[in-house]
C-alpha positions as a Markdown table, in Angstrom:
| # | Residue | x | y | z |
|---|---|---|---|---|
| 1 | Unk | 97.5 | 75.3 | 100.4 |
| 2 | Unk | 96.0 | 77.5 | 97.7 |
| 3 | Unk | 95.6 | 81.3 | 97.6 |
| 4 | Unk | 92.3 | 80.7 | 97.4 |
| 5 | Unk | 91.9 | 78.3 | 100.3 |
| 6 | Unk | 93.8 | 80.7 | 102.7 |
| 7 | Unk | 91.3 | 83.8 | 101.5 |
| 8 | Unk | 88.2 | 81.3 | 102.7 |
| 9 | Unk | 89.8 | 80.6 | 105.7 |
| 10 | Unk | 90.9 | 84.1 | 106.7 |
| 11 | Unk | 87.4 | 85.3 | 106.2 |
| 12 | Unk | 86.6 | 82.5 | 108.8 |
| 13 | Unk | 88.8 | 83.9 | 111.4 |
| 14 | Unk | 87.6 | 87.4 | 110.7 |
| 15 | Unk | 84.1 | 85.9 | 111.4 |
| 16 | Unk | 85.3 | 86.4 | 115.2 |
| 17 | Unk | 87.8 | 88.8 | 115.0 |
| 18 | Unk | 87.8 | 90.9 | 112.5 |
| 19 | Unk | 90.4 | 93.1 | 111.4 |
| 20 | Unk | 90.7 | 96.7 | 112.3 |
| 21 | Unk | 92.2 | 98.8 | 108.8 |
| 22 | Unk | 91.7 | 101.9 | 110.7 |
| 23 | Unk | 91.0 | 103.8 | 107.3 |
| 24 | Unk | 93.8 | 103.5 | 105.5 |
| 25 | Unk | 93.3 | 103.9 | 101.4 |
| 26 | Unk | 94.0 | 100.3 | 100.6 |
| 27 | Unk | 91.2 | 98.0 | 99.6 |
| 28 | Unk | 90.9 | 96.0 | 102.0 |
| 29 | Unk | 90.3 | 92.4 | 100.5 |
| 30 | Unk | 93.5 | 93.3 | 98.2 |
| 31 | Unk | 95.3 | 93.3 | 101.2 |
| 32 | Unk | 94.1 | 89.9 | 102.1 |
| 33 | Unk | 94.8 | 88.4 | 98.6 |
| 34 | Unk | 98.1 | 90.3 | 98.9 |
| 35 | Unk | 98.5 | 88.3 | 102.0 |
| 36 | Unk | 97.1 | 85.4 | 101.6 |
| 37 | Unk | 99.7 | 85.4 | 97.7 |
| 38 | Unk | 102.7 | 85.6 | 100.3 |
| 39 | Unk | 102.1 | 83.0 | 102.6 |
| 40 | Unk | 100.7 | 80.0 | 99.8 |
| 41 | Unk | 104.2 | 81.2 | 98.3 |
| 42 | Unk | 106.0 | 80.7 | 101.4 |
| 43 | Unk | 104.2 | 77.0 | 101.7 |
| 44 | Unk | 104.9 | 76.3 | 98.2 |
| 45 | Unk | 108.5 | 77.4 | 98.6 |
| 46 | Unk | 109.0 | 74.9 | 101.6 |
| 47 | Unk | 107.5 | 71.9 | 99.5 |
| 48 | Unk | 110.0 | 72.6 | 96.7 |
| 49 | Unk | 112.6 | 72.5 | 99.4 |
| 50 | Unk | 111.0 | 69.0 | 100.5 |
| 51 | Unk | 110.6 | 70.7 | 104.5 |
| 52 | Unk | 109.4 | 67.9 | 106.5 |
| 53 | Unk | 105.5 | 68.7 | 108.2 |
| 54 | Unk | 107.6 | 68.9 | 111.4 |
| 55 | Unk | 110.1 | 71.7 | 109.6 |
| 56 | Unk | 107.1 | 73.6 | 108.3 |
| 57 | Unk | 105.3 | 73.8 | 111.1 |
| 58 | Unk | 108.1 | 74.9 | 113.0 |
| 59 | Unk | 108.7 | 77.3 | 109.9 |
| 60 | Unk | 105.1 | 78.8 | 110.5 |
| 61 | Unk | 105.2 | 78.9 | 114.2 |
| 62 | Unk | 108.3 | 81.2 | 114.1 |
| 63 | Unk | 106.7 | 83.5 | 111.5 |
| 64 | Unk | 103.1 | 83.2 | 113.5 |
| 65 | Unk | 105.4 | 84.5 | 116.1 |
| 66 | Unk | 106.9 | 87.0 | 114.8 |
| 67 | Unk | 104.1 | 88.9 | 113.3 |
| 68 | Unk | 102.3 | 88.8 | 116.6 |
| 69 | Unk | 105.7 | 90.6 | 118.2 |
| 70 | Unk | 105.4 | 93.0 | 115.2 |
| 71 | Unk | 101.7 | 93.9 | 115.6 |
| 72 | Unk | 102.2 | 94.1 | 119.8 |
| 73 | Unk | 105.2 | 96.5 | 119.2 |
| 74 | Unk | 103.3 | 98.7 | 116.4 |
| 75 | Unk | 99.9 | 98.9 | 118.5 |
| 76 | Unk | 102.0 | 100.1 | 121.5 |
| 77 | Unk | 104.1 | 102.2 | 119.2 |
| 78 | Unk | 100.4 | 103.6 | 118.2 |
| 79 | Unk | 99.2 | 104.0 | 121.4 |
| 80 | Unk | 102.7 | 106.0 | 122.4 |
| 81 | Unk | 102.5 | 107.9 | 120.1 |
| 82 | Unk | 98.8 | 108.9 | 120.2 |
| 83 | Unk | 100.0 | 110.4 | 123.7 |
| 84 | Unk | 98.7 | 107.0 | 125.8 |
| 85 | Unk | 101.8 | 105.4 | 127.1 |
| 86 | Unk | 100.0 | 104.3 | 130.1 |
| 87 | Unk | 97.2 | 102.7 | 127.5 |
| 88 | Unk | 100.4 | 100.6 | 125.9 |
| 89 | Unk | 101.7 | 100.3 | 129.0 |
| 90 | Unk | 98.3 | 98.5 | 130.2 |
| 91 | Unk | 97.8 | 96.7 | 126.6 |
| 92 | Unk | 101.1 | 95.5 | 127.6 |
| 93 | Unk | 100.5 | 94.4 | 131.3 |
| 94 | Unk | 96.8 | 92.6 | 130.0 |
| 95 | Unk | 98.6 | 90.5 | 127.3 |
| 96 | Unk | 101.5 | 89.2 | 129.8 |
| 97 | Unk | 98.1 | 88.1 | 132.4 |
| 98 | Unk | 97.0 | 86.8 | 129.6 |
| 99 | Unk | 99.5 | 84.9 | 128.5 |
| 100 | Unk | 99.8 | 83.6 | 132.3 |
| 101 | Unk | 96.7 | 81.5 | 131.6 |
């Protein structure tokens, strides 16, 4: 998948649920090309491996995983530190529900 591809595709998903940059003094689309660089070379490193679809997508899954771990833990980190443990403590308690189904 191309950088340019996943920058087309990422502005679709932000379509619905865009992302919050909070002010921070990065331009924000270089941080999606930035991003969108990383993970085509990620893809392009498991083809020149020869991963199997089944590999990469376990490959993907694992990192899909771990950045929504990171992004829970920093948000409630946030939220701590902002003084509003009970407000990560609650983000906390809505995603588990939420992942109850």
């Amino acid at each position: 998948m191309t950088e340019e591809l996943l920058v087309q595709l990422i502005a679709e998903v932000e379509k619905e649920d865009p992302v919050d940059f909070a002010n921070l003094p990065f331009d924000e689309q270089m941080l999606r090309d930035l991003v969108c660089k990383l993970v085509s070379r990620q893809l392009s490193q498991m083809e020149d491996a020869h991963f199997s679809q089944d590999e990469v997508i376990v490959s993907l899954t694992a990192s899909i995983a771990k950045l929504v771990l990171e992004n829970l833990v920093l948000n409630a980190r946030l939220l701590a530190h902002q003084g509003h443990s009970e407000s990560a403590r609650e983000l906390l308690e809505r995603i588990a529900r939420q992942a109850k189904g």
